[in-house]
ROROSE-124052 format. One record per residue: residue in one letter; x, y, z of N, C-alpha, C in turn. Coordinates in steps of 0.1 Angstrom, whole numbers. Example, Ala and Ser with C-alpha at 12.3 -4.5 7.8 and 13.67 -1.06 7.14 Angstrom:
// ROROSE-124052
[pt "A" [132 -57 78] [123 -45 78] [132 -33 78]]
[pt "S" [128 -22 71] [137 -11 71] [129 0 79]]
//
This chain:
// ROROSE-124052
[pt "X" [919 -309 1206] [928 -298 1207] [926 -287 1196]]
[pt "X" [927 -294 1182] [923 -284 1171] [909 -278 1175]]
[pt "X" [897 -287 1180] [883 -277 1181] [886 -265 1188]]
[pt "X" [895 -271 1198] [894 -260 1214] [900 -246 1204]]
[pt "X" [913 -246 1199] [913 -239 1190] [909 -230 1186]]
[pt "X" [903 -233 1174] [890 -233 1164] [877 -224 1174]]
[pt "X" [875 -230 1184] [865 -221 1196] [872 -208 1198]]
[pt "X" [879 -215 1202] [891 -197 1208] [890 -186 1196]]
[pt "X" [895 -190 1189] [897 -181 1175] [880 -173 1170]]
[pt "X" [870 -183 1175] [855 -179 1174] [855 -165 1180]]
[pt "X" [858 -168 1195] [852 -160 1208] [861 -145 1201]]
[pt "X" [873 -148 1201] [883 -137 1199] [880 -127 1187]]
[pt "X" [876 -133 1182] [874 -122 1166] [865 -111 1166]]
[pt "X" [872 -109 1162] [864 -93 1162] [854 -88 1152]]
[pt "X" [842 -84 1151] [827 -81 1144] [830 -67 1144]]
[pt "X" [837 -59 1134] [833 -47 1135] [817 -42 1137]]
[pt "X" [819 -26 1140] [800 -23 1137] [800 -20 1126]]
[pt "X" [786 -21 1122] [779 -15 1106] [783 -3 1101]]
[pt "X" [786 2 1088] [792 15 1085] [780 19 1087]]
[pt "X" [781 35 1089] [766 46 1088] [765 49 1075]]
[pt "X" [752 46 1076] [743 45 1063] [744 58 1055]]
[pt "X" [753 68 1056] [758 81 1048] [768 91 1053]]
[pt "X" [769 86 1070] [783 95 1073] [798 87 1068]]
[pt "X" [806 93 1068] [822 90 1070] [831 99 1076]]
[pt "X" [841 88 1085] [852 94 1092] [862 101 1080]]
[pt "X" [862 97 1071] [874 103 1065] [865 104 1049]]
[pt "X" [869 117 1045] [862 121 1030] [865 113 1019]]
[pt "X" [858 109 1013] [868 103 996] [870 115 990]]
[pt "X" [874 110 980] [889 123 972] [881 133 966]]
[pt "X" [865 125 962] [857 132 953] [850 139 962]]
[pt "X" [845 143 974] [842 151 982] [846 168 981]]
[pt "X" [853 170 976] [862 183 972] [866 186 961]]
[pt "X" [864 196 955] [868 199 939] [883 199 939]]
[pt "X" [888 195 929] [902 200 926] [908 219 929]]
[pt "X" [919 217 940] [916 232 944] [922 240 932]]
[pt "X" [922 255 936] [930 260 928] [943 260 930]]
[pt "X" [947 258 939] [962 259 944] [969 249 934]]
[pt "X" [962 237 931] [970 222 920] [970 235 906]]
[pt "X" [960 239 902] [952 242 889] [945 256 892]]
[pt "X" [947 265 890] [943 283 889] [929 279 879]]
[pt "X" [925 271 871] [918 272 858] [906 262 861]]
[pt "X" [908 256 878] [902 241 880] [888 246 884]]
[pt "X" [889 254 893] [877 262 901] [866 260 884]]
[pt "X" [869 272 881] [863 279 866] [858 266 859]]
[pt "X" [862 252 860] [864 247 848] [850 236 853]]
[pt "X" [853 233 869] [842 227 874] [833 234 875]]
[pt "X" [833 244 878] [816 252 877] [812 252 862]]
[pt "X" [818 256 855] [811 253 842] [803 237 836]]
[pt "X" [816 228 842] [807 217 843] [792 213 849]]
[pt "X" [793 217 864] [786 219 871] [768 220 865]]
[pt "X" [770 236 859] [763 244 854] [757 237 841]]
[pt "X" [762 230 836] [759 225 821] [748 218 817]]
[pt "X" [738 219 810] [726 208 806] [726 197 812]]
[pt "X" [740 191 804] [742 178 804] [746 169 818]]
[pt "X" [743 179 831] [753 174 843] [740 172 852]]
[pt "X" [726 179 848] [714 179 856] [708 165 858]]
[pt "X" [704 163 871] [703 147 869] [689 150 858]]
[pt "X" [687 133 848] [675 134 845] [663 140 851]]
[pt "X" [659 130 862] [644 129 869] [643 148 869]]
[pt "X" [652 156 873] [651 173 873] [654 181 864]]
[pt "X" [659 172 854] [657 180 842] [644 186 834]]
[pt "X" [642 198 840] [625 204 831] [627 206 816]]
[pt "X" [645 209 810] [641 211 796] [644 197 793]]
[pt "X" [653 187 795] [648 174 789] [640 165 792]]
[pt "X" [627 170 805] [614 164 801] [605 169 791]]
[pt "X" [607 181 789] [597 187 781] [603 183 767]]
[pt "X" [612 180 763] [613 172 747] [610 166 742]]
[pt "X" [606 162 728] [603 155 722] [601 138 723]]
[pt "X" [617 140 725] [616 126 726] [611 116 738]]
[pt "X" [610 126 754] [608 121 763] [594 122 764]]
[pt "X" [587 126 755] [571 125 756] [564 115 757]]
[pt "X" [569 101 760] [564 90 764] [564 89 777]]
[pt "X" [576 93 778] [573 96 801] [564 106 804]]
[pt "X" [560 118 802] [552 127 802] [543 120 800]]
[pt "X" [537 114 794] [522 105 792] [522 97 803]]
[pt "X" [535 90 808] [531 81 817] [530 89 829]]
[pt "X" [537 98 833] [535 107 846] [522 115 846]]
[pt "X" [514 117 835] [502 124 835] [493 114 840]]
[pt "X" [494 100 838] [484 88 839] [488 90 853]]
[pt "X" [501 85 855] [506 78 869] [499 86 880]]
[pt "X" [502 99 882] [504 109 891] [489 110 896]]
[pt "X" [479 112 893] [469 110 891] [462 97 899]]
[pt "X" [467 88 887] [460 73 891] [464 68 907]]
[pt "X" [477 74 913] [483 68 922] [473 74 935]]
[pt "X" [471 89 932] [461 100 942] [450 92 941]]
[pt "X" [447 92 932] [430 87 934] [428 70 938]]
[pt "X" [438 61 941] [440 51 944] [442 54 961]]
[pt "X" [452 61 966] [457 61 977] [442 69 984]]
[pt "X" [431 80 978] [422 85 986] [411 70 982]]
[pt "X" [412 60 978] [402 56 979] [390 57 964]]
[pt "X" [392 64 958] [384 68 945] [377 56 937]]
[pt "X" [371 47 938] [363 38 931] [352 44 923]]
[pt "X" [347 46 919] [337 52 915] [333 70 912]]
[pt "X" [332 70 900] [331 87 899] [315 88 891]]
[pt "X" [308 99 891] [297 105 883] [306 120 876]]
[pt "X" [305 115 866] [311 129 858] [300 136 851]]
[pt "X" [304 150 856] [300 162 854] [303 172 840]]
[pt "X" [299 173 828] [305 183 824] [292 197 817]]
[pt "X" [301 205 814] [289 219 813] [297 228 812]]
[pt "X" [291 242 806] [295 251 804] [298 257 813]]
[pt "X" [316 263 812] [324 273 819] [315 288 819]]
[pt "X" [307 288 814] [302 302 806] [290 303 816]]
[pt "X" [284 297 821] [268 294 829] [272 296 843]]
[pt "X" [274 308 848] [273 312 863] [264 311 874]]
[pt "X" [264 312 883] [252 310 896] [240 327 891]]
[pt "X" [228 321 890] [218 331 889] [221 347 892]]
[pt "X" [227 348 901] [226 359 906] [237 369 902]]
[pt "X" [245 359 895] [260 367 888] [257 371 873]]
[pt "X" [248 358 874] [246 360 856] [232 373 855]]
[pt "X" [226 372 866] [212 389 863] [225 399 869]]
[pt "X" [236 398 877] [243 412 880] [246 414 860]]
[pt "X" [254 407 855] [256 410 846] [247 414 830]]
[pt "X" [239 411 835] [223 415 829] [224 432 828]]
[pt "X" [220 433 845] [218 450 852] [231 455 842]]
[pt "X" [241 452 845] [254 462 842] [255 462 825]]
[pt "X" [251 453 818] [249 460 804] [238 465 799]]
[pt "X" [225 465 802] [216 471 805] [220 488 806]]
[pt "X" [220 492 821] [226 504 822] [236 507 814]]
[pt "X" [246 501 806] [253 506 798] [249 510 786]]
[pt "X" [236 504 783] [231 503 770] [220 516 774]]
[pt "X" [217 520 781] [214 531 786] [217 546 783]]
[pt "X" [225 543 784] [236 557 781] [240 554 768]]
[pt "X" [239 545 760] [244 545 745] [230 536 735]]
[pt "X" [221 539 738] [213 529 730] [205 524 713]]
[pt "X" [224 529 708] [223 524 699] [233 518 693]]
[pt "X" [239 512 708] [253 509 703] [252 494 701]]
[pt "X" [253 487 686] [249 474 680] [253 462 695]]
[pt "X" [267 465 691] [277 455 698] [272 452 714]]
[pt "X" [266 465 722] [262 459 734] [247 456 735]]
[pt "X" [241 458 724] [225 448 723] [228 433 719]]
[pt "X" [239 433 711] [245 418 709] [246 412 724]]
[pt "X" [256 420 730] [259 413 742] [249 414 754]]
[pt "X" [240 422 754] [229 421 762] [218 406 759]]
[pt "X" [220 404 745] [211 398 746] [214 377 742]]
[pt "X" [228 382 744] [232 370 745] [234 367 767]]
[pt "X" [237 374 769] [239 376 786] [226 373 791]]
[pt "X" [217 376 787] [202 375 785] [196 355 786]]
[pt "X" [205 352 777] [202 340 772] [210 330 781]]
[pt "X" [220 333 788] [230 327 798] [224 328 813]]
[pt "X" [216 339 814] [205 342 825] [193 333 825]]
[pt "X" [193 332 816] [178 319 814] [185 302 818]]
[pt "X" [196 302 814] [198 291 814] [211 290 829]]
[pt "X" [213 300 837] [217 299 847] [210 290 858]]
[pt "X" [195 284 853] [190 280 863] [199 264 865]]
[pt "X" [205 260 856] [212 253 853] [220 247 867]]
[pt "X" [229 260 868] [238 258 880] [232 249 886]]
[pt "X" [219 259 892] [217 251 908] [208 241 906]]
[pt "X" [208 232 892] [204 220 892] [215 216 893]]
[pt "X" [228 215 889] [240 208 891] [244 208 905]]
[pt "X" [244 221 911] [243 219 922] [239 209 936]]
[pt "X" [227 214 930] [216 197 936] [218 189 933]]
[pt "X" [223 183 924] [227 170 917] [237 167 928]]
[pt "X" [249 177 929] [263 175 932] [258 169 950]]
[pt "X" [248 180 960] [245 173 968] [238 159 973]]
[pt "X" [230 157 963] [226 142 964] [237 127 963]]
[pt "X" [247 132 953] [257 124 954] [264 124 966]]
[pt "X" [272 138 968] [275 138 981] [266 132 994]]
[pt "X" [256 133 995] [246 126 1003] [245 114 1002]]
[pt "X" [250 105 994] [242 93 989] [252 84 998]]
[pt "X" [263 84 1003] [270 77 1015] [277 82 1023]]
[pt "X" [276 100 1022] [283 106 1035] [299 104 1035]]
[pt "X" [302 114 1039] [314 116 1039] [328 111 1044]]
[pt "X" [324 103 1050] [334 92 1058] [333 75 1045]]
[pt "X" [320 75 1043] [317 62 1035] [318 62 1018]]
[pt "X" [316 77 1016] [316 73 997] [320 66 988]]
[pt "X" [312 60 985] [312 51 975] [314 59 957]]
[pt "X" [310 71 953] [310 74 948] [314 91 947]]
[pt "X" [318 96 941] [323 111 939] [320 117 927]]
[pt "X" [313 124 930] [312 141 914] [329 143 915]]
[pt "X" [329 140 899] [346 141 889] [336 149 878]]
[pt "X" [346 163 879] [347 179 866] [354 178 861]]
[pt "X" [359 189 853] [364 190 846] [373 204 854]]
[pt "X" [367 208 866] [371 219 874] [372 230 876]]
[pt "X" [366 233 863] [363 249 857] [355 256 865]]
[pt "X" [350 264 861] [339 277 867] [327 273 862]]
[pt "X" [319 275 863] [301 276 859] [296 261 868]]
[pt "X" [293 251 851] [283 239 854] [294 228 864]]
[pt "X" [304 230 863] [315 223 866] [317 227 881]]
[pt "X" [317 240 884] [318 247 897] [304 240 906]]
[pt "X" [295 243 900] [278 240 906] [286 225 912]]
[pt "X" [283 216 901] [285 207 905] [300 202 920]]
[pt "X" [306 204 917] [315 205 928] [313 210 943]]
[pt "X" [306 224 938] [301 229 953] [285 221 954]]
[pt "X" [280 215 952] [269 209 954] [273 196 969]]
[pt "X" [286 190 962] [296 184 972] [296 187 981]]
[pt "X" [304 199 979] [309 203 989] [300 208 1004]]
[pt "X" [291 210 993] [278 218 1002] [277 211 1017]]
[pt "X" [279 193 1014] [278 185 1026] [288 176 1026]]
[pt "X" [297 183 1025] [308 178 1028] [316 165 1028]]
[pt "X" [310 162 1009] [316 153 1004] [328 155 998]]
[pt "X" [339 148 994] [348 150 987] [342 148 971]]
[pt "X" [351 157 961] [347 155 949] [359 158 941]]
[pt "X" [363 155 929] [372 159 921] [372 167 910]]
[pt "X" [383 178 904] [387 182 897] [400 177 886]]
[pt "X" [396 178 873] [408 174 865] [408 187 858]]
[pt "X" [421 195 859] [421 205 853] [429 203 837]]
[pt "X" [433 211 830] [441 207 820] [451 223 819]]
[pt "X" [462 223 815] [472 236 812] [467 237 801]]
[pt "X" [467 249 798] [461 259 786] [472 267 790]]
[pt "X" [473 274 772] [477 291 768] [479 300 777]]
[pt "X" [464 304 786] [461 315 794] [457 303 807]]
[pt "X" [462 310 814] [462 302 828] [447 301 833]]
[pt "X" [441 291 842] [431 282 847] [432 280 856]]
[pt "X" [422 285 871] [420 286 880] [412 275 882]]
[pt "X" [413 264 891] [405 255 893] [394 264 904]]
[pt "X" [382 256 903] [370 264 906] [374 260 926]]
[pt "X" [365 266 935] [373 268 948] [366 254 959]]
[pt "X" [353 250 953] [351 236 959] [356 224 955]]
[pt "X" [364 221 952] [370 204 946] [376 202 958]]
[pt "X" [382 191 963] [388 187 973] [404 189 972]]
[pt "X" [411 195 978] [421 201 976] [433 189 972]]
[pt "X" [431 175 979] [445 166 975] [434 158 963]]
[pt "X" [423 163 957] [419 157 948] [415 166 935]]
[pt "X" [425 178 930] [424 184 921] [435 186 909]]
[pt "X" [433 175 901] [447 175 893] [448 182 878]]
[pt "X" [462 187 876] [463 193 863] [471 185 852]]
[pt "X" [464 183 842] [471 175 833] [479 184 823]]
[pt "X" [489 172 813] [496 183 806] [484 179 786]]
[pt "X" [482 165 790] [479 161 780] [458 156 777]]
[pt "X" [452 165 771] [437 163 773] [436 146 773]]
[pt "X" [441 135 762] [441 125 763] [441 115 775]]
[pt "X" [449 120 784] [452 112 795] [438 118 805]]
[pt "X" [436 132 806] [423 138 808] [412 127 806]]
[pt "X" [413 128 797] [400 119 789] [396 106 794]]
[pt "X" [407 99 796] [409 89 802] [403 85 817]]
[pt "X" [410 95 825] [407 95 837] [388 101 841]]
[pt "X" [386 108 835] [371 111 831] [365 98 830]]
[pt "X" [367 87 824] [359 73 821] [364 62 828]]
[pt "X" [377 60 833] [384 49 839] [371 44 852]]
[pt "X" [365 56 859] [365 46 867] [343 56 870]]
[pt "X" [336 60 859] [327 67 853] [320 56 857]]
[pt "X" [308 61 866] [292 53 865] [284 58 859]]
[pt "X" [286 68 853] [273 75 850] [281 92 846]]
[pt "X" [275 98 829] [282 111 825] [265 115 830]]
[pt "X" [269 129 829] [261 137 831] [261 152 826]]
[pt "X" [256 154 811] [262 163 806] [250 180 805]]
[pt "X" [256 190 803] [244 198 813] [248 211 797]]
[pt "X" [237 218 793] [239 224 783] [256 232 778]]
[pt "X" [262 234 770] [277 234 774] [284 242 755]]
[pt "X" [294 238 752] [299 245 741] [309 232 739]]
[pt "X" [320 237 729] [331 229 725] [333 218 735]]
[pt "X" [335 220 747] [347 211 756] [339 205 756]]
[pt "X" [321 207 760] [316 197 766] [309 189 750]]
[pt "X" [306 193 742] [305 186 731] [317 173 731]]
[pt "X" [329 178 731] [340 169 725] [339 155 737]]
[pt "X" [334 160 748] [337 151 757] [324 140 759]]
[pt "X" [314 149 756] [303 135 751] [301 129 740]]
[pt "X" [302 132 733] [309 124 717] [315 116 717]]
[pt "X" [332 115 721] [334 105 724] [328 96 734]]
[pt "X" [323 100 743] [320 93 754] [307 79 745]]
[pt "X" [300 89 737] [294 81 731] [296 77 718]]
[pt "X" [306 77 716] [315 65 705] [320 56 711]]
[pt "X" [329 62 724] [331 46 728] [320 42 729]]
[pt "X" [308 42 735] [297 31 742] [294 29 726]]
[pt "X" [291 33 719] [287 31 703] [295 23 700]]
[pt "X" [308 16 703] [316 12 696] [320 -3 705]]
[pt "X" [309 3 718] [316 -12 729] [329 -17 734]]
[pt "X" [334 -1 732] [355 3 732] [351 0 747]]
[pt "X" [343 6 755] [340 3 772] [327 1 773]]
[pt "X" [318 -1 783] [310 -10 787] [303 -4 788]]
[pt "X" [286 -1 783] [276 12 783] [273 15 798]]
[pt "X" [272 31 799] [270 36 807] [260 46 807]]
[pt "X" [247 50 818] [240 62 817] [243 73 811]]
[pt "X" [244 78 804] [249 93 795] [233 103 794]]
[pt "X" [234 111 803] [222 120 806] [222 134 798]]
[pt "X" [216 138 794] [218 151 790] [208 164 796]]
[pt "X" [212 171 805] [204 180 808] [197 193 803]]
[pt "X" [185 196 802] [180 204 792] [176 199 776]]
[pt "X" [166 198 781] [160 189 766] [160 203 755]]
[pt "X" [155 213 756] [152 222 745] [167 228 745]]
[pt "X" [177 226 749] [188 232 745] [195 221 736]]
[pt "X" [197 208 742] [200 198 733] [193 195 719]]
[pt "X" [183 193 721] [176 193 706] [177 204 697]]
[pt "X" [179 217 701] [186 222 695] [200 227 689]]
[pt "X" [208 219 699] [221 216 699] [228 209 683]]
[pt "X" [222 194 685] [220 183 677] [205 176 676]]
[pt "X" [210 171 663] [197 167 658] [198 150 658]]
[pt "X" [196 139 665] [200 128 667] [195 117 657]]
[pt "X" [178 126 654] [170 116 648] [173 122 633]]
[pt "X" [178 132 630] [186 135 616] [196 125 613]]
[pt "X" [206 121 624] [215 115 618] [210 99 615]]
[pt "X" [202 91 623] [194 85 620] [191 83 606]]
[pt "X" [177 94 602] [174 91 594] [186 97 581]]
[pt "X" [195 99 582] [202 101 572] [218 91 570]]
[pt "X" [213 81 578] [221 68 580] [237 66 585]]
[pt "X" [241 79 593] [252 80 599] [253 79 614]]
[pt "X" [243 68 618] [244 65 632] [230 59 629]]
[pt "X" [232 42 636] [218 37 637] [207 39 646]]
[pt "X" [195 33 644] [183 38 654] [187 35 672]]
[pt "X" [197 22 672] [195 21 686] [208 33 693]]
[pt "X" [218 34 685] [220 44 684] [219 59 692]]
[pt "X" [205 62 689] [199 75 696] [196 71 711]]
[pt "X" [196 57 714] [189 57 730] [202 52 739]]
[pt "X" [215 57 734] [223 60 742] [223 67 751]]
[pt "X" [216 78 752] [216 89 760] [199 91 762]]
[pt "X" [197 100 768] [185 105 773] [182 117 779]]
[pt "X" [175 121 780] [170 137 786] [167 139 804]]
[pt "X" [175 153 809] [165 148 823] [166 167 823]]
[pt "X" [156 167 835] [157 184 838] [158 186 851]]
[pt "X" [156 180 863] [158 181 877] [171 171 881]]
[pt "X" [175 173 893] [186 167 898] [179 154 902]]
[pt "X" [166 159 905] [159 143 911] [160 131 902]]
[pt "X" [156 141 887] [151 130 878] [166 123 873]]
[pt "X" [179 130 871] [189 125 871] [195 116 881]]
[pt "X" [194 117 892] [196 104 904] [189 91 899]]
[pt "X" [176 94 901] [168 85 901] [166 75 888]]
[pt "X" [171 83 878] [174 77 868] [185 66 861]]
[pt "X" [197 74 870] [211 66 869] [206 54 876]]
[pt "X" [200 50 891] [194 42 898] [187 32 889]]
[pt "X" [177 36 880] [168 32 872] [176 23 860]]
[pt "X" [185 29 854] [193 24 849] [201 10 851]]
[pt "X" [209 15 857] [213 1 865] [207 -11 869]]
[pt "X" [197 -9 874] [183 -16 880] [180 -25 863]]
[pt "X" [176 -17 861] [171 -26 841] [185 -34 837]]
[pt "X" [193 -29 839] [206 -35 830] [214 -47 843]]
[pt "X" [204 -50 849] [206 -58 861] [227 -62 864]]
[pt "X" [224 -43 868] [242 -43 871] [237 -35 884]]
[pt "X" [246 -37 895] [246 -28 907] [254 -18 904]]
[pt "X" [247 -4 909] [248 7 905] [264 8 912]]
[pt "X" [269 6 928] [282 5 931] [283 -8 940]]
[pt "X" [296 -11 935] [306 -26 940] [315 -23 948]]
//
């Protein structure tokens, strides 16, 4: 008799439904400001709150991310944000590109030849634009530059097609040797990436990088990082500061065995040797002999492919995994 009970009282009970996962029939108290009708001073008193530093959630807070003390998260969101993109597209493998912002496609760098030229024309003895003629002069010689990067950038792109890549040209995303290279990509329609960095005066990333693969950092370090994390091969093409800083280190780590040696190419032999002097520091005992054959010279895109290939091949590592 008690089970039958016990049954009955089962069947009868009542299961309300599930609440909705954000509506309500009836508001809670906190739904509505204190009106003015309680308090004339309440309105006033909650907007000010409202409005206040202190009331902004964190995560949207722009002036308390940008502080001091939150500059540990800023580092991790420069890593993160990034790492997460190039994870979700697949990014195994990069060939990094770097080179001078300053070294245009041939035909921009002789327009600007012509147009000081003719300027110099009409004033020919004006110091300042023989200086600049004949440094524009010197940027025209070495324009040929581009469309070896170029060709470089195609071959990679080529080397598993666009649906398969195994590998991607990663810039720095600038204009010139940086541009070549990315439109070289693009040329056939490989994906390739840009890492840009915020500067002073604002930075236009160059117009072939792949659009969900062009990121801006706040911090060059984490830059730097991402440039090597996941690097088969640098590839560095005659250049100024940025690209100095970034093969230098590149070749202190491998000098130092911080990361695992890698091809470090330098393009343009007579510009590099006169750049730096390798066998100087050698023989003046601030870098040892093996030292110098960190790197190597190439001048064609062919000879740079085939050489990364060659590379790998001797150091009996497969070029990609």
């Amino acid at each position: 008799m008690i089970k039958t009970r016990r049954m009955q009282r089962t069947i009868n009970r009542r299961v309300p439904p599930p609440a909705h996962p954000r509506e309500r029939h009836e508001a809670l108290p906190w739904n509505a400001p204190k009106p003015g009708l309680e308090d004339p001073e309440a309105p006033a008193r909650i907007k000010a709150i409202m409005e206040s530093p202190g009331y902004r959630q964190a995560d949207q807070d722009i002036d308390f991310l940008q502080e001091d003390e939150t500059r540990g998260l800023r580092l991790q969101l420069d890593y993160m944000k990034a790492e997460l993109h190039l994870q979700e597209h697949g990014i195994g493998h990069t060939i990094v590109v770097y080179g001078s912002t300053r070294i245009p496609e041939p035909r921009a760098a002789r327009r600007h030849v012509e147009d000081l030229e003719a300027a110099l024309a009409v004033t020919p003895d004006d110091t300042e634009l023989q200086k600049r003629l004949a440094i524009a002069k010197r940027i025209l010689a070495k324009s040929k530059y581009y469309d070896v990067a170029r060709e470089f950038g195609r071959l990679v792109g080529k080397a598993d097609g666009p649906h398969g890549q195994r590998v991607v040209i990663m810039t720095g995303g600038g204009p010139g040797i940086m541009e070549a290279a990315n439109r070289g990509a693009y040329d056939t329609g490989a994906r390739s990436v840009g890492l840009n960095i915020t500067l002073p005066h604002e930075q236009f990333p160059n117009p072939y990088i792949t659009a969900d693969l062009c990121f801006q950092f706040h911090y060059f370090a984490l830059r730097k990082l991402h440039f090597l994390k996941r690097a088969r091969a640098l590839v560095a093409f005659p250049g100024g500061y940025g690209t100095f800083d970034e093969l230098f280190e590149t070749l202190t780590l491998i000098q130092t065995r911080k990361i695992p040696p890698l091809p470090v190419i330098l393009v343009g032999e007579d510009y590099w040797r006169s750049a730096f002097d390798p066998d100087f520091l050698v023989a003046e005992g601030t870098i040892d002999a093996e030292d110098r054959d960190l790197f190597w010279f190439a001048e064609t895109a062919d000879e740079i492919w085939s050489d990364i290939q060659r590379w790998y091949d001797s150091a009996g590592r497969p070029f990609l995994t």
